[in-house]
N, C-alpha and C positions, 0 to 999 in steps of 0.2 A: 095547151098552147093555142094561139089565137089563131087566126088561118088568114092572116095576113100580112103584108111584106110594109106596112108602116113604121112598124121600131126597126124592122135592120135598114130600112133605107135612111132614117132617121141618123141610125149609129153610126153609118157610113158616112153620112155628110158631114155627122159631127168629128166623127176620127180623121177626115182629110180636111176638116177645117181648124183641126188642133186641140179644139176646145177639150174638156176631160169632162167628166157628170157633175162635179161641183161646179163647173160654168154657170149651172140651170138654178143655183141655188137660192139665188136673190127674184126669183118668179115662186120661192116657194114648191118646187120640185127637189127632193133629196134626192141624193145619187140614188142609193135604193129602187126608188118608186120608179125615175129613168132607166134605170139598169132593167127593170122589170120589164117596162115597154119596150126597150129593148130587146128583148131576149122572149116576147110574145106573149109573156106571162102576167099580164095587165093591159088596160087601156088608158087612156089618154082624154079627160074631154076636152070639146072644140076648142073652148079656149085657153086653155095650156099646150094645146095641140101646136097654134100658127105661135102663141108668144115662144115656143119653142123655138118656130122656125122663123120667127123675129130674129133672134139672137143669132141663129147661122144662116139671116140675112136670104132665105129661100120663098120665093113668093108659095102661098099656099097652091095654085095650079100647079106651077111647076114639081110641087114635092107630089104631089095626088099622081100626076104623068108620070114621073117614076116610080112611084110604087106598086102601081099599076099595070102600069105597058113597058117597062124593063126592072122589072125583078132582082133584085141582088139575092144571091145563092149561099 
């Protein structure tokens, strides 16, 4: 597992923002691959990283400041 808190903070943004993993799928991310990042077990590069958080509309600082300096458990 990855030893850091960017796919559950991800997941968390995305599950209070509604969205489901096929959201991500017109960027060319499968549930799959997302579910993986999620769950730590994969990464992300930079640029499917922020088109990510295009879609749940989260400036890239602002997702780095919470993954960082408030942790989801």
């Amino acid at each position: 597992m990855l030893k850091n808190n960017y796919g559950k903070t991800e997941k968390e943004i995305r599950k209070a923002s509604g969205l489901s993993l096929s959201a991500f799928q017109d960027l060319g991310i499968s549930p799959a691959t997302l579910s993986e990042f999620e769950n730590g077990k994969r990464k992300l590069n930079f640029k499917t990283l922020t088109s990510c958080l295009s879609i749940l509309k989260v400036p890239f600082d602002s997702f780095i400041d919470l993954a960082e300096h408030h942790p989801i458990f």
